[in-house]
C-alpha positions as CSV (number, residue, x, y, z in Angstrom):
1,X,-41.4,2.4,-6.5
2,X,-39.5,1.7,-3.6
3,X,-37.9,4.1,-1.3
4,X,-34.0,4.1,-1.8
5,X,-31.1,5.6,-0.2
6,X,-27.2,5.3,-1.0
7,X,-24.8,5.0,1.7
8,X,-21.3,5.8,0.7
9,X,-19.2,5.3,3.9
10,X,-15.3,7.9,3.8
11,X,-12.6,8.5,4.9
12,X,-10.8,11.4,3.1
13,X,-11.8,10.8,0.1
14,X,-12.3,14.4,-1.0
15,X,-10.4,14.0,-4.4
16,X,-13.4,11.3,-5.4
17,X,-16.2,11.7,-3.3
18,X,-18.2,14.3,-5.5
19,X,-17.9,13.0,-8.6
20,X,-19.1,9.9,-6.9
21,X,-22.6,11.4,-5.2
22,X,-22.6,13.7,-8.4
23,X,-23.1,10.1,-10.3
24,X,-26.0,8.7,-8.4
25,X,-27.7,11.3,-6.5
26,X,-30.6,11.3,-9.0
27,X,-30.3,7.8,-8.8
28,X,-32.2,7.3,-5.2
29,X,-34.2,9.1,-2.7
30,X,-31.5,9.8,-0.7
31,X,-27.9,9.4,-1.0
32,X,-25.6,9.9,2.8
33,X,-22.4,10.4,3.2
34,X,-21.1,8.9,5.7
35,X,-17.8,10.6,6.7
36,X,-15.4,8.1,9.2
37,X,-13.4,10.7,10.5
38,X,-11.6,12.5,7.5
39,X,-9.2,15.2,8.2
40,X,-10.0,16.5,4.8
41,X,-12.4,18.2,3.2
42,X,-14.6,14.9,2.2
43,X,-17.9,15.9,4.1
44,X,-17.8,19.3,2.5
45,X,-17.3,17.8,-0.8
46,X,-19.9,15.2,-0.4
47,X,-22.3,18.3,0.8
48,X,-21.5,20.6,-2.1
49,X,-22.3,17.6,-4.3
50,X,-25.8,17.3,-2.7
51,X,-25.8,14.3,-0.1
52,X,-26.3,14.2,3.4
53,X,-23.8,13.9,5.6
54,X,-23.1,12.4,9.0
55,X,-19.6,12.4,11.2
56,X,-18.4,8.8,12.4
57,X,-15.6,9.9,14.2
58,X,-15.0,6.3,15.8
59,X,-13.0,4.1,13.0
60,X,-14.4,1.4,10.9
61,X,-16.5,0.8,7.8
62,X,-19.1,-1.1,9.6
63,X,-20.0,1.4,12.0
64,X,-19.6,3.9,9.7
65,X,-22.8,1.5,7.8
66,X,-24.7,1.0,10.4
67,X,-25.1,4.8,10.9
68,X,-25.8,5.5,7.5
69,X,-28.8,2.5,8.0
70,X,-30.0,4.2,11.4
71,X,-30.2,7.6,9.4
72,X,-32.3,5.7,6.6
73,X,-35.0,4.0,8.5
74,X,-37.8,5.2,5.9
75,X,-36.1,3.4,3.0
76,X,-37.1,0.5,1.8
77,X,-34.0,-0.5,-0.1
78,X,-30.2,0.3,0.7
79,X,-27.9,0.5,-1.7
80,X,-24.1,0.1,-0.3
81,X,-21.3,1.1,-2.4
82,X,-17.5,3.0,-1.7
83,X,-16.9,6.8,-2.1
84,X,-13.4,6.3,-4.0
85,X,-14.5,6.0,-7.4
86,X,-14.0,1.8,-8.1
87,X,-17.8,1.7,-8.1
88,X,-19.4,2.1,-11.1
89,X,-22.7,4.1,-11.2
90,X,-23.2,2.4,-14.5
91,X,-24.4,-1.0,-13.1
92,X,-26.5,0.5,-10.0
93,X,-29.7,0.0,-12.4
94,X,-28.6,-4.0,-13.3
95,X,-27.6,-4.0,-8.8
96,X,-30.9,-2.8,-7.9
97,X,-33.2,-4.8,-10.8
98,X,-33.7,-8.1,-9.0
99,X,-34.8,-6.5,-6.1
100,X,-37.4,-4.4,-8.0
101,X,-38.5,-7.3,-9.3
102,X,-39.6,-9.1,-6.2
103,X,-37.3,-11.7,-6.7
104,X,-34.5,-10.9,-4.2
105,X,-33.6,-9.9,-1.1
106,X,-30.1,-9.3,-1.3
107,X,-28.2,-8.6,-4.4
108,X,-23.8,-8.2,-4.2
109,X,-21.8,-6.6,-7.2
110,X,-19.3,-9.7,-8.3
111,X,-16.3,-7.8,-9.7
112,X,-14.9,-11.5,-10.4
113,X,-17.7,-12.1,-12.8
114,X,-17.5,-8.5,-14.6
115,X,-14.7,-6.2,-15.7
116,X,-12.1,-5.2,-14.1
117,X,-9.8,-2.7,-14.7
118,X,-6.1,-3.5,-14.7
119,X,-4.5,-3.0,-11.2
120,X,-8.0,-2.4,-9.5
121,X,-7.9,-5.4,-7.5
122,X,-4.5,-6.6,-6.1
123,X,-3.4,-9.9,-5.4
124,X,-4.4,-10.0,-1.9
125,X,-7.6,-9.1,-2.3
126,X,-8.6,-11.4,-5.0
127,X,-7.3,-14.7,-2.8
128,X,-8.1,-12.9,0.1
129,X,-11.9,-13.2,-2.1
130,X,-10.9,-16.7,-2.9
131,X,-10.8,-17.6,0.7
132,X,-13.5,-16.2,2.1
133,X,-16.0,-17.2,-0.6
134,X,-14.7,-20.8,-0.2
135,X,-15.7,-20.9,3.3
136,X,-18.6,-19.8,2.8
137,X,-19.7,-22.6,0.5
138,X,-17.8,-25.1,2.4
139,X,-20.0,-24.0,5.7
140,X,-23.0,-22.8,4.4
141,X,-23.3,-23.8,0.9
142,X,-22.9,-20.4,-0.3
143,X,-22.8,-19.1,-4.3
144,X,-20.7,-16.2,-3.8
145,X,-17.7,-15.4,-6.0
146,X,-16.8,-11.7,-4.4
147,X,-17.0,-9.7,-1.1
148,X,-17.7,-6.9,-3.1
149,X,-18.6,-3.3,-1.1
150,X,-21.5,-2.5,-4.1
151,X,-24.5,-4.4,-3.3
152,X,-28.3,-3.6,-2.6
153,X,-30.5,-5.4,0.4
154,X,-34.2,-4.7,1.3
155,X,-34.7,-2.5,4.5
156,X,-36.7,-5.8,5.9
157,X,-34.2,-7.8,5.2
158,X,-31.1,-6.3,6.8
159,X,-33.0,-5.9,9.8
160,X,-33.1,-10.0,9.9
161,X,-29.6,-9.7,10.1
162,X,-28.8,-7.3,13.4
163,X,-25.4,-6.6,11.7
164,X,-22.8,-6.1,14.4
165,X,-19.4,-6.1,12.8
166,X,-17.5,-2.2,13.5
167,X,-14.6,-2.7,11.5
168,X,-13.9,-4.6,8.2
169,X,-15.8,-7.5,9.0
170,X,-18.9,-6.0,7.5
171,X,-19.4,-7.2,4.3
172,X,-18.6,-10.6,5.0
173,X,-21.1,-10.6,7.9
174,X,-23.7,-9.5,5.7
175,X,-23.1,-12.2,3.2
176,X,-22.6,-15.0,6.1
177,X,-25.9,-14.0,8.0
178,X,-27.7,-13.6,4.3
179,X,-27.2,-17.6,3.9
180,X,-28.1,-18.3,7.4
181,X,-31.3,-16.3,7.3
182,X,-32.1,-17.9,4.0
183,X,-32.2,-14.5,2.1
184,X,-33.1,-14.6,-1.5
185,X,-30.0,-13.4,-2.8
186,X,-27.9,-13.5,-6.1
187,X,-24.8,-11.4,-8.2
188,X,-24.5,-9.5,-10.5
189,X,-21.7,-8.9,-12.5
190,X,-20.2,-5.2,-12.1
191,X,-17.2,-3.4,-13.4
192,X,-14.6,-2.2,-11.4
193,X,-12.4,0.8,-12.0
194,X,-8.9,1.9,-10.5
195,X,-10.1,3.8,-7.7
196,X,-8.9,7.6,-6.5
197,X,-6.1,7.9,-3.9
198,X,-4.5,5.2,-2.1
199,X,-6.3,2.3,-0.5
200,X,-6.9,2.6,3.4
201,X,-6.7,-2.0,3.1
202,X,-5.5,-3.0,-0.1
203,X,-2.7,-0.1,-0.2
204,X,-0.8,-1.0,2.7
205,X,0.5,-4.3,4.4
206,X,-1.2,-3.4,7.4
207,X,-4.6,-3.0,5.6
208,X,-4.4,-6.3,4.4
209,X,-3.4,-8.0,7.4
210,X,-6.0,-6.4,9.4
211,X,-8.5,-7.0,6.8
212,X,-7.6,-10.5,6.6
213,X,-7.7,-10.8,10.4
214,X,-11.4,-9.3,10.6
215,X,-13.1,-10.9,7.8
216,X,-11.6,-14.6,8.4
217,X,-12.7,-14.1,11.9
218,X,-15.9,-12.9,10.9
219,X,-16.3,-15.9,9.3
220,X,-15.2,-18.3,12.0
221,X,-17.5,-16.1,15.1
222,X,-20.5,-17.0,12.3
223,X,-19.4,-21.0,12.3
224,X,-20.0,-21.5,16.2
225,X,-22.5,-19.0,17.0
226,X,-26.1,-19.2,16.3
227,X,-28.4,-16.6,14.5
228,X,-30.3,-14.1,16.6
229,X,-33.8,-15.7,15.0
230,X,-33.0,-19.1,16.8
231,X,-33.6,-17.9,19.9
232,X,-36.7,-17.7,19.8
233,X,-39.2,-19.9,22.2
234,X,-39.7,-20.0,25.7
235,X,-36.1,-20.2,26.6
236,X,-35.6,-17.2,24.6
237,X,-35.2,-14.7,27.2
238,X,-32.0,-16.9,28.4
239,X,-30.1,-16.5,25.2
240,X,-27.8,-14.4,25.2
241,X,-28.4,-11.1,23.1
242,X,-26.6,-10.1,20.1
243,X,-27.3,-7.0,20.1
244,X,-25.7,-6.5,23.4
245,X,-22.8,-8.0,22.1
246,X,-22.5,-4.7,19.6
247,X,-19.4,-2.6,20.2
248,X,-21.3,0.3,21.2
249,X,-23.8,2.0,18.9
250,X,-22.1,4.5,16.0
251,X,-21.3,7.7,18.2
252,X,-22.5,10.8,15.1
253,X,-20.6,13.8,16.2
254,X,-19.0,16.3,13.9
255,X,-15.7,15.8,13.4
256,X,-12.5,17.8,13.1
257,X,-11.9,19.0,9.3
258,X,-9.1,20.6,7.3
259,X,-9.8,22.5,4.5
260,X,-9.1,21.2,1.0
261,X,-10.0,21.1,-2.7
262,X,-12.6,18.8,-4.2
263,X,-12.5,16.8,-7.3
């Protein structure tokens, strides 16, 4: 069996987060919390619940990932999904199975293709899906339907990808650099619930727009700018380095924390 670990990257969510870790943490390994800088009581929450927990006090849901993946470096398989309750544990088993099986790499949640719950995914996101999806088959001849946050990737294979993106970019990197690194990937259909609290993107105009700024520029960085596994050869050492490009590596510092109740 492979080694597993959940990352659930939040940002007060302390009203969902333990009934969330409560729901898969006999599910994996390992299952981190990765707190983004909550002023409420998320992390202790999370911790009463039984994951890990580090403090991202810097903003953004990438970095807030690629700290959970530098505390994971003994898995084998990373499971990705959001602390506010739209997941659903349910479907982890059907996320993780093609992976298991040896037959994929990469494996995203398609909330298109299975249910969702009635008000769970606004207008803006589901064009805002539309979109980016499109572009990726119009550029790369991709088959994805959804940018969905619940989605499983073998350890070997995210490290083909030296994700960069800090903020809301992530996912769609992922995705982008998955079809250019010719990862075995596929979908699965997953349901999708009504999440807990209000939406940091989809739940205010500013989310959206910024959301919409990141991910569609993701997506156009990607179109002109060659994977880090091209340069390669003996002009390799002149190419400029992705990695150096990275907006500084996740800063893990314990952060400031109101008291609160948990859920």
């Amino acid at each position: 069996m492979m080694q597993s670990v959940i990352i659930i990257p939040a940002l007060n969510e302390e009203r969902a987060i333990g009934g969330v870790v409560r729901s898969v943490i006999a599910q994996a390994d390992r299952v981190i919390v990765v707190d983004n800088g909550s002023t409420d009581a998320t992390a202790a929450c999370a911790r009463e619940a039984g994951a890990e927990i580090i403090h991202v006090d810097r903003p953004g849901y990438g970095r807030a990932c690629l700290a959970g993946v530098a505390a994971a470096k003994d898995a084998e398989l990373i499971v990705f999904m959001d602390g506010d309750g739209a997941d659903n544990p349910d479907d982890l088993s059907a996320l993780i199975a093609p992976i298991l099986s040896g037959k994929m790499d990469f494996v995203v949640g398609s909330r298109l293709r299975g249910e969702t719950e009635t008000g769970a995914l606004t207008f803006a996101q589901r064009a805002g899906n539309r979109l980016a999806t499109g572009l990726m088959r119009l550029l790369w001849n991709g088959a994805f339907t959804d940018l969905g946050p619940f989605r499983a990737i073998t350890h070997s294979a995210y490290d083909r990808l030296d994700m960069q993106a800090p903020t809301f970019g992530w996912t769609v990197e992922m995705q982008v650099r998955a079809l250019k690194s010719d990862l075995r990937y596929c979908e699965v259909p997953v349901s999708y619930r009504r999440r807990i609290g209000v939406s940091k993107i989809s739940g205010t105009i500013r989310g959206v727009c910024l959301a919409g700024w990141y991910i569609l520029g993701t997506i156009l960085v990607e179109a002109f700018r060659p994977h880090p596994s091209e340069n390669v050869g003996p002009n390799a050492q002149d190419a400029p380095s992705m990695r150096t490009a990275r907006l500084g590596s996740p800063v893990l510092t314990a952060s400031k924390r109101r008291s609160g109740s948990c859920s």
